[in-house]
N, CA, C and O atoms as a DFTB+ gen file, in Angstrom:
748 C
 N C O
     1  1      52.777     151.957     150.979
     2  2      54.173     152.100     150.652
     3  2      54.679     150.884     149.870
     4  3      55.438     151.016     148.910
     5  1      54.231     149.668     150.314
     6  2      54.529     148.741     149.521
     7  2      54.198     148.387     147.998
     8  3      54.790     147.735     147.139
     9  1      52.960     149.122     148.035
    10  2      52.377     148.962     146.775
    11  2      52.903     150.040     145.675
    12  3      52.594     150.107     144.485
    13  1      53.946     151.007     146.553
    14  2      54.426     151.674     145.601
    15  2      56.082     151.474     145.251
    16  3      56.802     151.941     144.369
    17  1      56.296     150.642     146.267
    18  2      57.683     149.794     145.305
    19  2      57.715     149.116     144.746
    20  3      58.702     148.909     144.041
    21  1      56.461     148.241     144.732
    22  2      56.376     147.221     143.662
    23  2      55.859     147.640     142.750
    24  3      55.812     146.854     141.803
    25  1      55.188     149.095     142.522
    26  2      54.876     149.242     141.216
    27  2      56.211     150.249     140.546
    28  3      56.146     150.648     139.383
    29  1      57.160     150.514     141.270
    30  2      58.701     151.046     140.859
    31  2      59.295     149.426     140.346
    32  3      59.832     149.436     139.238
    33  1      59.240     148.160     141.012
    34  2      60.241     147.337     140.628
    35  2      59.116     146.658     139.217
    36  3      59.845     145.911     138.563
    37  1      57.842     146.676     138.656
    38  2      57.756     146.815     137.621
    39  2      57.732     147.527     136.558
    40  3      57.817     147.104     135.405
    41  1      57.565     149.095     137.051
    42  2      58.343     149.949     135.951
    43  2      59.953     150.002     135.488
    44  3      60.449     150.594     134.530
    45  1      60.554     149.222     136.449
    46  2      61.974     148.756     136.737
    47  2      62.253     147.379     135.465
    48  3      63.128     147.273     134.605
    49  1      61.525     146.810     135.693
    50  2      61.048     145.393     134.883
    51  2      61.184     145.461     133.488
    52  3      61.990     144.955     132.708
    53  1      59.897     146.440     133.303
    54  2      59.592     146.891     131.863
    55  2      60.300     147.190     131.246
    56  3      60.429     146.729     130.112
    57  1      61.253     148.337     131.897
    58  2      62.279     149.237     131.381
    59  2      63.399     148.348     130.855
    60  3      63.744     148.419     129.676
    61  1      63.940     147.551     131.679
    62  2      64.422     146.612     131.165
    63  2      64.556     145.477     130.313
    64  3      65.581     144.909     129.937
    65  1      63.395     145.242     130.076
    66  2      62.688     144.224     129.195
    67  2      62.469     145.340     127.856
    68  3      62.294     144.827     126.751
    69  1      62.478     146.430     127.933
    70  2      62.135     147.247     126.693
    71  2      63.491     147.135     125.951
    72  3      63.703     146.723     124.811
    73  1      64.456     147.659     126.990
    74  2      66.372     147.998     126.274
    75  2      66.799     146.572     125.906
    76  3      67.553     146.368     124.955
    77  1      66.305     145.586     126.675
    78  2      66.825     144.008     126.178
    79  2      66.247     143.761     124.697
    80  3      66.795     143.028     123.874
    81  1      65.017     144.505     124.473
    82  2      64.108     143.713     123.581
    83  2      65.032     144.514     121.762
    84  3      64.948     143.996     120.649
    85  1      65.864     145.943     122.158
    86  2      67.222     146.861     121.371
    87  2      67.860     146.233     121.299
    88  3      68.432     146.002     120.234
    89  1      68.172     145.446     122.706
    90  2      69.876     144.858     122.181
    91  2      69.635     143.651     121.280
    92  3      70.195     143.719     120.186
    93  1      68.985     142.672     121.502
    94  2      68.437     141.766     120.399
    95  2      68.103     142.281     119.408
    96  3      68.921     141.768     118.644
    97  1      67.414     143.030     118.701
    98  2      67.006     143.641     117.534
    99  2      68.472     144.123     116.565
   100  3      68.861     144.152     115.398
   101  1      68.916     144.450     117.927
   102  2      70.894     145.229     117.466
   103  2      71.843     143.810     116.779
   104  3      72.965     143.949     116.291
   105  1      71.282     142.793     116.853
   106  2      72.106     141.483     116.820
   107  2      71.890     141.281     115.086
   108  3      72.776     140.671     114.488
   109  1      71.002     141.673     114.509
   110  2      70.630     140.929     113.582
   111  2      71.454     140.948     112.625
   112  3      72.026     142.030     112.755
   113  1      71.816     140.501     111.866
   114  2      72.738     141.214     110.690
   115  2      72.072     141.362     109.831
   116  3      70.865     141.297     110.062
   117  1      72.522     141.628     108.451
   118  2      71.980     142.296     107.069
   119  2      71.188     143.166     106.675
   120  3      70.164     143.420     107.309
   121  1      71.676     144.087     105.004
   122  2      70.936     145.307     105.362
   123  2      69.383     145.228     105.340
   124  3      68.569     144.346     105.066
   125  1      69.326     146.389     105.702
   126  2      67.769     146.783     105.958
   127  2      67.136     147.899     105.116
   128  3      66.899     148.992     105.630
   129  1      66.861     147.643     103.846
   130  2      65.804     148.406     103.220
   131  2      65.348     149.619     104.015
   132  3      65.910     150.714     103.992
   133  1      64.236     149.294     104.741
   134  2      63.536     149.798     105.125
   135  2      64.246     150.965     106.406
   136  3      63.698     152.026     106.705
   137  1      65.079     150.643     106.798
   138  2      65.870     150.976     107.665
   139  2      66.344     152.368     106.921
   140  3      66.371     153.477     107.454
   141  1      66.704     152.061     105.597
   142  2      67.524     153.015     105.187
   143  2      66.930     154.104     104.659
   144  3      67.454     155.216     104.602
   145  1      65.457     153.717     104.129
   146  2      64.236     154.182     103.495
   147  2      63.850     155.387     105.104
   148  3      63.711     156.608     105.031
   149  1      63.790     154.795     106.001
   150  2      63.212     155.628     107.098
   151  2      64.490     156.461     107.200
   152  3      64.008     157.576     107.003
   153  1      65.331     156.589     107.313
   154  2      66.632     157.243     107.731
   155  2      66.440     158.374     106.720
   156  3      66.609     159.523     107.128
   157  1      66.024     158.119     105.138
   158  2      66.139     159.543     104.218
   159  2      64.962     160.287     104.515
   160  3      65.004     161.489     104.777
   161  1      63.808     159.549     104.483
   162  2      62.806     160.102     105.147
   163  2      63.162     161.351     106.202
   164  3      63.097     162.501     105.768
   165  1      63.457     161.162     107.289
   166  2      64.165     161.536     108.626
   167  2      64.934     162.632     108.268
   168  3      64.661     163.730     108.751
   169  1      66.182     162.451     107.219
   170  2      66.577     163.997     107.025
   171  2      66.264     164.112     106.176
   172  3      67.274     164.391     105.530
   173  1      64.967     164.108     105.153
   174  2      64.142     165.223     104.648
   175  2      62.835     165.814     105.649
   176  3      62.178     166.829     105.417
   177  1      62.734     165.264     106.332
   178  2      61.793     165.651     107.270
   179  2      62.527     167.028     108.337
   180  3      61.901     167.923     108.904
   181  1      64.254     166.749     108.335
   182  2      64.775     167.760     109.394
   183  2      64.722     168.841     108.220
   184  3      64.043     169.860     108.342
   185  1      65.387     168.598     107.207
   186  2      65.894     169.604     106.419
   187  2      64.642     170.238     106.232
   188  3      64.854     171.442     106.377
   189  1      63.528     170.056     106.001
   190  2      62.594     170.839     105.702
   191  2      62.060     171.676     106.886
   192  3      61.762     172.863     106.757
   193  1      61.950     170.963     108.095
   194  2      62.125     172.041     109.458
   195  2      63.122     173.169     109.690
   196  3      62.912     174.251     110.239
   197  1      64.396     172.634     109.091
   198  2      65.391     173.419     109.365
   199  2      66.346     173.647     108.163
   200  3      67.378     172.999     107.986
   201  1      66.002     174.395     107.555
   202  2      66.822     174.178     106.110
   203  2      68.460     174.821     106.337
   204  3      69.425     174.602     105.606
   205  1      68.428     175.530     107.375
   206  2      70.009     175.987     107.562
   207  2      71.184     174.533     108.029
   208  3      72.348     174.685     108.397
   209  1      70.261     172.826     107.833
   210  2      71.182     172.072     108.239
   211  2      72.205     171.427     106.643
   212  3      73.130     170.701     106.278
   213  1      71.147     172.376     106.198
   214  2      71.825     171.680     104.301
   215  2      72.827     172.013     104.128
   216  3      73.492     171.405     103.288
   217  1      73.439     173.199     104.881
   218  2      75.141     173.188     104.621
   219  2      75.724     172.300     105.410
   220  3      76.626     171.663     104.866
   221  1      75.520     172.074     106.419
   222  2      76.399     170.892     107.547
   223  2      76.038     169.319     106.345
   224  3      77.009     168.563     106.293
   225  1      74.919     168.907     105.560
   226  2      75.182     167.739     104.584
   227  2      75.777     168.014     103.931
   228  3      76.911     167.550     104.057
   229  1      75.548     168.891     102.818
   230  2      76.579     169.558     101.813
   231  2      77.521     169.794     101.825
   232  3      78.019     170.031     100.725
   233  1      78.478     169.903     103.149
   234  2      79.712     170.292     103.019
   235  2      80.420     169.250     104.285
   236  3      81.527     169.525     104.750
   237  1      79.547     167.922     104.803
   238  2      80.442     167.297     105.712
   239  2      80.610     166.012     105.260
   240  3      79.892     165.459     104.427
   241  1      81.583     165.531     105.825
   242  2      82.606     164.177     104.543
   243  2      81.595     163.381     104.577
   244  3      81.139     163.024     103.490
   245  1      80.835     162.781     106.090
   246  2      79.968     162.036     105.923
   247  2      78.758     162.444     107.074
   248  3      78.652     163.535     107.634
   249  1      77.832     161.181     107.270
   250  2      76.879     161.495     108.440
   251  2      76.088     159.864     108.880
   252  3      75.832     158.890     108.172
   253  1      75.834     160.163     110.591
   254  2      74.843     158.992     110.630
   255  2      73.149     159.503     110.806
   256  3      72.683     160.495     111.366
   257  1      72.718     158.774     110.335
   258  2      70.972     159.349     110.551
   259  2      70.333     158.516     111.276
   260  3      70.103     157.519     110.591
   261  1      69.808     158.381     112.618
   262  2      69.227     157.461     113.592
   263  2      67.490     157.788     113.315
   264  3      66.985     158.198     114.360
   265  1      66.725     157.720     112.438
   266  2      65.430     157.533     112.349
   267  2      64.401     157.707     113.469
   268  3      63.301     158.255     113.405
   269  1      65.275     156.854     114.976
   270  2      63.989     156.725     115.846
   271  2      64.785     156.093     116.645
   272  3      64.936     154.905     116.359
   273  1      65.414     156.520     117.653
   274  2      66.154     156.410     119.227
   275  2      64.763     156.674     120.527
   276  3      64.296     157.658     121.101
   277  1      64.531     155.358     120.536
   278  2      64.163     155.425     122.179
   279  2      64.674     155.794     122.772
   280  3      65.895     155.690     122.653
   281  1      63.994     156.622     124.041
   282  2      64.706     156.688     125.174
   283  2      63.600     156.393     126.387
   284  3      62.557     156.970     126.078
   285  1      63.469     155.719     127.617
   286  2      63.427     155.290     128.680
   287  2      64.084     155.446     129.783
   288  3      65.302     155.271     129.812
   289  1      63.254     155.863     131.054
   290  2      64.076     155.961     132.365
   291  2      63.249     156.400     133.065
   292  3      62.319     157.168     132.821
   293  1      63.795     155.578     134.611
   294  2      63.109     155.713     136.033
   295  2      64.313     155.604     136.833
   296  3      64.818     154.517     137.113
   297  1      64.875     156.964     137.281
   298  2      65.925     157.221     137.433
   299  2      66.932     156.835     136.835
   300  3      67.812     157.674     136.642
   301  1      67.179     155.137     136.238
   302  2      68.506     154.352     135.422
   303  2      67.721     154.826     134.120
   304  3      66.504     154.995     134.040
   305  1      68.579     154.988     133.213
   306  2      67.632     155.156     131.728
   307  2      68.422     154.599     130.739
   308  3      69.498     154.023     130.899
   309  1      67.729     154.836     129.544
   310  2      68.821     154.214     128.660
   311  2      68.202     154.748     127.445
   312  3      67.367     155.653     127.447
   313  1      68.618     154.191     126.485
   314  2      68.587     155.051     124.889
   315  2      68.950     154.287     123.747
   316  3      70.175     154.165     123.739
   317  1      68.468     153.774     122.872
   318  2      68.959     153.199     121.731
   319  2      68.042     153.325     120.096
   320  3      66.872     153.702     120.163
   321  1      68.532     153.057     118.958
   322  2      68.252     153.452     117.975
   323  2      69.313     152.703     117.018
   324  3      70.369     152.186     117.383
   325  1      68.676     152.778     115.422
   326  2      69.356     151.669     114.382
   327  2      69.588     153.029     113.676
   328  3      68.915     153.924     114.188
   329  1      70.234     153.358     112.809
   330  2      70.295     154.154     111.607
   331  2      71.290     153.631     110.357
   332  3      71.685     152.541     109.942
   333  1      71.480     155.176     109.967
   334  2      72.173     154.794     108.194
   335  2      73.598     155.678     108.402
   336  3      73.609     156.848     108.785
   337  1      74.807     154.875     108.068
   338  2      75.709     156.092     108.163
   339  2      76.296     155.859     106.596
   340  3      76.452     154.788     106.009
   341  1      76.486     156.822     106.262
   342  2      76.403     157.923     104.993
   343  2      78.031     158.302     105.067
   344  3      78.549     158.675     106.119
   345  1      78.905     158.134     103.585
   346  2      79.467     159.000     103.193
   347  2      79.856     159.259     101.638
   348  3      79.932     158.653     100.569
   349  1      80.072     160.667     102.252
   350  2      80.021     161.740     101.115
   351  2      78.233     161.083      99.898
   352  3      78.233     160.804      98.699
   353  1      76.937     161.060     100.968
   354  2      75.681     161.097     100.634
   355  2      75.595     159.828     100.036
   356  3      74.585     159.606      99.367
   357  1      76.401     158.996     100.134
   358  2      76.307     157.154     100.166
   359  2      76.230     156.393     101.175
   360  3      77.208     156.064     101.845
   361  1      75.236     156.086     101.357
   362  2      75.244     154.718     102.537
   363  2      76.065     153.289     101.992
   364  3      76.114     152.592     100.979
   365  1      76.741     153.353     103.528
   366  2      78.000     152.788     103.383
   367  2      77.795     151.754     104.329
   368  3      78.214     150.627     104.063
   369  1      77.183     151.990     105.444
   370  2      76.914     151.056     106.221
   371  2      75.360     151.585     107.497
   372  3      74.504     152.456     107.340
   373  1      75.537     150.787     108.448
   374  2      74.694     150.688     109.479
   375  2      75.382     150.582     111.045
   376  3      76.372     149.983     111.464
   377  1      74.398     151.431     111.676
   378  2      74.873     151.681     113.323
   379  2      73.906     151.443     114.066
   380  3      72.692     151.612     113.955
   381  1      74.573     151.024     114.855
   382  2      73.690     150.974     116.649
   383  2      73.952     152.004     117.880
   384  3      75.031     152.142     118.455
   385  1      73.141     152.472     118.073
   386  2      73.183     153.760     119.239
   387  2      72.585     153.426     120.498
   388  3      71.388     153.390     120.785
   389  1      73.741     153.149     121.316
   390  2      73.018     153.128     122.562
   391  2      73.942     153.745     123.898
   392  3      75.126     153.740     124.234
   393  1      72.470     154.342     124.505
   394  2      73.015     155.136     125.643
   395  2      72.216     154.579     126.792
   396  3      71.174     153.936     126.927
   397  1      73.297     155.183     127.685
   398  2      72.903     154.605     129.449
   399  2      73.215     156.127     130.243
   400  3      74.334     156.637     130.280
   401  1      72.119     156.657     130.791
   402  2      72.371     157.340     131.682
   403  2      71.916     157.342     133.118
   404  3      70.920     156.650     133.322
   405  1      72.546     158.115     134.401
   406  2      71.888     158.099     135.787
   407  2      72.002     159.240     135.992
   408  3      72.832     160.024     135.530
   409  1      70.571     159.538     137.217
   410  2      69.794     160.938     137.707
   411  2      69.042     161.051     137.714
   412  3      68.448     160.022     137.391
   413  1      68.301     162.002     137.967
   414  2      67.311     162.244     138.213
   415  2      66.275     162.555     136.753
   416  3      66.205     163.527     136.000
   417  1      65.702     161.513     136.781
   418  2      65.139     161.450     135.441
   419  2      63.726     160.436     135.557
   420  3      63.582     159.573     136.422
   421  1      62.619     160.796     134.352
   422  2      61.695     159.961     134.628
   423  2      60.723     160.342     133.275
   424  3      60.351     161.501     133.089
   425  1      60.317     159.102     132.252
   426  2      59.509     159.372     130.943
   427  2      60.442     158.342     130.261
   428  3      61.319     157.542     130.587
   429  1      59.561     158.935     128.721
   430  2      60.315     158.109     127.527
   431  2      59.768     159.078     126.559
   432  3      58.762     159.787     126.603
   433  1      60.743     158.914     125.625
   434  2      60.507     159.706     124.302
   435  2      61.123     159.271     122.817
   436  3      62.013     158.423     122.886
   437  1      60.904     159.560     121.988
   438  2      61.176     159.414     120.375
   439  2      62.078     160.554     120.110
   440  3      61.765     161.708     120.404
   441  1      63.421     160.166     119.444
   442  2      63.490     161.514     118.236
   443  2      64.537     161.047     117.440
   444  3      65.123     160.042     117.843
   445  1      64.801     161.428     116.671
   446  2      65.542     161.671     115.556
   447  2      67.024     162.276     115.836
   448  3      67.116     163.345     116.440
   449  1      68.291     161.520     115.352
   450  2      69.652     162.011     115.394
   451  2      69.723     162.408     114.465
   452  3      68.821     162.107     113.684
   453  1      70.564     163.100     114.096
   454  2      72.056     162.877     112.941
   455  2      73.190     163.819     113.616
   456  3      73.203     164.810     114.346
   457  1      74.077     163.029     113.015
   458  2      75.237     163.159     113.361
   459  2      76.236     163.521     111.985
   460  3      76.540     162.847     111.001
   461  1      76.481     164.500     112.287
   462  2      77.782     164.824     111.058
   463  2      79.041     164.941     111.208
   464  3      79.379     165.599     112.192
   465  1      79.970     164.464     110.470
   466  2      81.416     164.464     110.922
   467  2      81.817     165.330     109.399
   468  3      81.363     165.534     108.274
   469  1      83.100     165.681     110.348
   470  2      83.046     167.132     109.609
   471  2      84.387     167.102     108.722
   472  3      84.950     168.057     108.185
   473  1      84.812     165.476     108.715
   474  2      86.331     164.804     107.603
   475  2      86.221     163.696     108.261
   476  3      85.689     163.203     109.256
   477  1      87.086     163.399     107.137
   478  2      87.658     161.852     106.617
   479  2      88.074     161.204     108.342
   480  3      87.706     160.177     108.911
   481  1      88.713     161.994     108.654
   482  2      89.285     161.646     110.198
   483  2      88.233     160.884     111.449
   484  3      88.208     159.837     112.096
   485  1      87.576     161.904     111.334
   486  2      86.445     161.811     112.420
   487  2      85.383     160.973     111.558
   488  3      84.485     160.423     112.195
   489  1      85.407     160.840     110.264
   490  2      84.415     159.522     109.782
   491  2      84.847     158.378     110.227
   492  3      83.998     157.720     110.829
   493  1      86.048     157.849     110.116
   494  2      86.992     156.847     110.627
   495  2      86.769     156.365     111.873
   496  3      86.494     155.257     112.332
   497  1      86.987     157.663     112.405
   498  2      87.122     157.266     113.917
   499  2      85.365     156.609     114.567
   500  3      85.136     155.711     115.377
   501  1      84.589     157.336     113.946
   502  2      83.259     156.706     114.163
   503  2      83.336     155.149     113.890
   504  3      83.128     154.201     114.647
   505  1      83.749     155.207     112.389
   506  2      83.443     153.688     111.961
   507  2      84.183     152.688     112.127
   508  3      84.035     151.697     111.411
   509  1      85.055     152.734     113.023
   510  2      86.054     151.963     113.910
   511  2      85.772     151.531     115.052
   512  3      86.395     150.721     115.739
   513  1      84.391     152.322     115.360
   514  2      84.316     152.182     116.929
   515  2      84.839     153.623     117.810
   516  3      84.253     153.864     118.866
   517  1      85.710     154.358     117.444
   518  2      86.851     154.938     118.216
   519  2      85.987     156.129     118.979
   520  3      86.337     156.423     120.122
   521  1      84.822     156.850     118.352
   522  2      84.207     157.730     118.703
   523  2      83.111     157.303     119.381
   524  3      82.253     156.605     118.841
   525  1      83.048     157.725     120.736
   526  2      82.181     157.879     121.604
   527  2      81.643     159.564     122.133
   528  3      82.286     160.571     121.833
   529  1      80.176     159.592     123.074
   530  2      80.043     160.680     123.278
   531  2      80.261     160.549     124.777
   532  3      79.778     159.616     125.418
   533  1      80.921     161.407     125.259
   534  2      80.519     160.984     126.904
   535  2      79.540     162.302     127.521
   536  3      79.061     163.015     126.640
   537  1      79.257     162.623     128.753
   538  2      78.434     163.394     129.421
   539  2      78.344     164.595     129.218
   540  3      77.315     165.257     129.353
   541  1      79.800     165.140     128.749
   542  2      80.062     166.657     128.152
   543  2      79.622     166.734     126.869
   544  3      79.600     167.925     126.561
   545  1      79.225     165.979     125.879
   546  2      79.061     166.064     124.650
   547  2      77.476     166.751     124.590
   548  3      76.596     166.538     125.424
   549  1      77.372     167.523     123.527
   550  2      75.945     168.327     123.543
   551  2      75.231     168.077     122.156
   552  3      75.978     168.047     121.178
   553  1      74.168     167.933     121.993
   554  2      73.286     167.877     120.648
   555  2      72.391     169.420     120.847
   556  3      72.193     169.959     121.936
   557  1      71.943     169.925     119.546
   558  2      71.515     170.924     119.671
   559  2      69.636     170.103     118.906
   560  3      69.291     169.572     117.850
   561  1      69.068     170.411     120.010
   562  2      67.448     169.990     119.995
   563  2      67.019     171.185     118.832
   564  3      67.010     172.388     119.094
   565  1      66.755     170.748     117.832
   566  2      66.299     171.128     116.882
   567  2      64.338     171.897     117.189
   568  3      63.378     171.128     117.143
   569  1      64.209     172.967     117.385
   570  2      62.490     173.379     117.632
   571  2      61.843     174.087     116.593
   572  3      62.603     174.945     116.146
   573  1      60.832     174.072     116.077
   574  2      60.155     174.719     115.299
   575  2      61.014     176.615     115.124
   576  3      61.309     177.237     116.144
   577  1      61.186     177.020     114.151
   578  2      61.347     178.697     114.663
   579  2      62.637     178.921     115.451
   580  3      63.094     180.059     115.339
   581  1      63.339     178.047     116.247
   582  2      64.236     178.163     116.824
   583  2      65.428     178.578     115.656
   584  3      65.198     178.160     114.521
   585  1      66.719     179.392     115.866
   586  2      67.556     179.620     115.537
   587  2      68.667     178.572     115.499
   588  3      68.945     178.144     116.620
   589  1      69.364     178.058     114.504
   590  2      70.245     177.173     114.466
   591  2      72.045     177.747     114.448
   592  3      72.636     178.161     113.451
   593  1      72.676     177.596     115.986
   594  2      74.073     178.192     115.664
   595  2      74.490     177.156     116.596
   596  3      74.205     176.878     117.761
   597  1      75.246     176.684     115.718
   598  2      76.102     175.359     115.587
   599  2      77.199     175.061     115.525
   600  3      77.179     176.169     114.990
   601  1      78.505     174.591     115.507
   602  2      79.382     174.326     115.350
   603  2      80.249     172.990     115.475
   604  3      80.643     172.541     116.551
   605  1      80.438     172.542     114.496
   606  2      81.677     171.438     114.934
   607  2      82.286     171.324     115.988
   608  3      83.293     172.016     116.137
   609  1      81.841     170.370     117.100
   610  2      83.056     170.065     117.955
   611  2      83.680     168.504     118.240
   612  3      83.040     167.476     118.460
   613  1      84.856     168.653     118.174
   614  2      85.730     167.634     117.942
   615  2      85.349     167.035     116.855
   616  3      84.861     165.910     116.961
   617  1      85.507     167.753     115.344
   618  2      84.530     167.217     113.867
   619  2      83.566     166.657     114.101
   620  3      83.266     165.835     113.235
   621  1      82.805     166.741     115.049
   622  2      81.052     166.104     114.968
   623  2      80.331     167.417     115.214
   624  3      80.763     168.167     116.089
   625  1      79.237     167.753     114.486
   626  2      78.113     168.234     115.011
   627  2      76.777     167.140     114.803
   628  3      76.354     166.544     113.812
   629  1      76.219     167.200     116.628
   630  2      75.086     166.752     116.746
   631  2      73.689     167.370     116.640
   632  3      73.571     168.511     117.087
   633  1      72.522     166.723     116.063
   634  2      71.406     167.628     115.721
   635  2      69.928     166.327     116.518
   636  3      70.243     165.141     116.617
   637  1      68.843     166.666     116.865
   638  2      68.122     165.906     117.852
   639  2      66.852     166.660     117.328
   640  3      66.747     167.886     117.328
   641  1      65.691     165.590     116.784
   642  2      64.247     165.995     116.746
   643  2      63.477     165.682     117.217
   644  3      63.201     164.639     116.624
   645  1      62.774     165.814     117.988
   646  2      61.429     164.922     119.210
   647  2      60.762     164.761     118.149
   648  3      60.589     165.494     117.175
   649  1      60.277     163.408     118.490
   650  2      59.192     162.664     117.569
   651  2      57.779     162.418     118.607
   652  3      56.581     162.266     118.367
   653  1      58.363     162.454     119.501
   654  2      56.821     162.638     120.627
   655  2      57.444     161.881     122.221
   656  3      58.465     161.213     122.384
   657  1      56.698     162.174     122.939
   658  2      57.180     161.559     124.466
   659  2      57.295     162.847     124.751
   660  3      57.361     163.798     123.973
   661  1      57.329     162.817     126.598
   662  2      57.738     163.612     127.571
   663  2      58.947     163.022     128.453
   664  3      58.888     161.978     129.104
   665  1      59.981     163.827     128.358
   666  2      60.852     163.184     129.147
   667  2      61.654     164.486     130.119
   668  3      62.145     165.549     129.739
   669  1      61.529     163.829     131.639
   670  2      62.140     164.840     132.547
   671  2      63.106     164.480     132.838
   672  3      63.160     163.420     133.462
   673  1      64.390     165.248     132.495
   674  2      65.921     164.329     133.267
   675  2      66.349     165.820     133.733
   676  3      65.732     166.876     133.589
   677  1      67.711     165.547     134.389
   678  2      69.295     165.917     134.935
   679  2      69.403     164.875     134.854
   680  3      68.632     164.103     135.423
   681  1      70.820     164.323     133.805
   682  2      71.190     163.245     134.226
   683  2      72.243     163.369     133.165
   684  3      72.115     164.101     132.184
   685  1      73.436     162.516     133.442
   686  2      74.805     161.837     132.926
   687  2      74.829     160.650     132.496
   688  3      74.446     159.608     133.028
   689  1      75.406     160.893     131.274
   690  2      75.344     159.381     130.358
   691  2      76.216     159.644     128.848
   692  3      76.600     160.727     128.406
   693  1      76.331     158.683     128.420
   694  2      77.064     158.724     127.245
   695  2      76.654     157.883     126.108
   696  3      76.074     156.814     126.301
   697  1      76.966     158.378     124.786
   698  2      76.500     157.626     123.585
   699  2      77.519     156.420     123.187
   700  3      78.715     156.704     123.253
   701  1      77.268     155.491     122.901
   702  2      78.456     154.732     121.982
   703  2      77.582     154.240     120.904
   704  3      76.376     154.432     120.750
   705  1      78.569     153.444     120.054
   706  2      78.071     153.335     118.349
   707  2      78.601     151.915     117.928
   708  3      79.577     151.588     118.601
   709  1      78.262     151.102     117.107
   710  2      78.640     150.221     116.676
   711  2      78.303     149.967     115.574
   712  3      77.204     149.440     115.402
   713  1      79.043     150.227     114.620
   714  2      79.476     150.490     112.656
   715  2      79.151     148.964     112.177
   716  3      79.570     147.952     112.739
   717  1      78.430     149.004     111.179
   718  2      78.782     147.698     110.570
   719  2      78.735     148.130     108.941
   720  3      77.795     148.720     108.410
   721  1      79.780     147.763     108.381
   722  2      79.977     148.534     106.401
   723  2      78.652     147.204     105.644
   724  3      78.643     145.977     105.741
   725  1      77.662     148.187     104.910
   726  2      76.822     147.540     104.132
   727  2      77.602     146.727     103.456
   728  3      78.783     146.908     103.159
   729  1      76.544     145.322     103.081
   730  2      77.238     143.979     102.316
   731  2      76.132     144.026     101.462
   732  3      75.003     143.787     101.888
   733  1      76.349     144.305     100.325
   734  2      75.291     143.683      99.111
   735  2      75.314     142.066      98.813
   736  3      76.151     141.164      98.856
   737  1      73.898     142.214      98.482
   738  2      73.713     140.649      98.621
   739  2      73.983     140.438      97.240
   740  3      73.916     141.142      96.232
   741  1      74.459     138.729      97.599
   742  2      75.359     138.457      96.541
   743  2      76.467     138.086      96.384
   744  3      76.890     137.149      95.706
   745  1      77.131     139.014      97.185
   746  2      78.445     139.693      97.424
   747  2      79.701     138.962      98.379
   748  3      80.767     139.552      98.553
């Protein structure tokens, strides 16, 4: 019995030492090439899975694209990811995504966001800070063949691609974001 809480308070450890190792990475400033390079990548990679998402780009004011959101958890979990937020198909700046959830939960996994806001309003409110997701908020898991019916709610639609991992939850948690407007160097 003992040997199996101490191997919970180092999967406990790890887990923690993994989300610390995000929030530092989250500190850095200036843009990131490569960052932004993986992000188009990412939605040409959805759009070509799912080509019914080309009207939600095509017709929404702006969008963020998260490349590659960890997620982690042993029962506490958490979630974070860098991306590109986009408007009207210009990157404008850069975000940080991170989530904390509790329940019954246990794994880690990879995938892919984007996030579309569906006006000027709800772009704002993202890049202010003002928009958060809390526990009620839903992403629609994007699957091979699966049918895509979607809708704007509260001007966001969310979209989610597994990039690999197994992850078992029930669990409650919420997204928040932190905007920073690209600075050309130089500038």
């Amino acid at each position: 019995m003992k040997k199996l809480q101490i191997k919970k308070t180092e999967m406990a450890i790890t887990l923690m030492a993994l989300l610390l190792s995000f929030a530092v990475r989250a500190q850095v400033d200036g843009w990131n090439p490569r960052l932004e390079t993986e992000a188009e990548w990412a939605m040409s990679s959805i759009l070509r899975n799912e080509p019914k998402l080309e009207t939600f780009k095509e017709e929404a004011y702006g969008y963020a694209i998260f490349p590659k959101v960890t997620k982690a958890a042993i029962g506490v979990g958490g979630a974070a990811g860098n991306g590109i937020v986009y408007e009207q198909e210009v990157a404008v700046g850069k975000a940080h995504l991170k989530q904390a959830t509790v329940g019954i939960q246990f794994g880690g996994q990879q995938y892919v966001e984007v996030i579309f806001f569906e006006d000027k309003e709800t772009f704002e409110k993202f890049t202010n800070g003002k928009l958060k997701f809390n526990a009620q908020a839903s992403a629609v898991a994007l699957k091979s063949g699966a049918s895509v019916d979607a809708a704007y709610q509260d001007g966001v639609a969310v979209f989610t691609m597994t990039k690999g991992g197994v992850m078992y939850e029930a669990s409650l948690g919420g997204q928040h974001f932190k905007y920073r407007p690209k600075v050309e160097s130089g500038s």
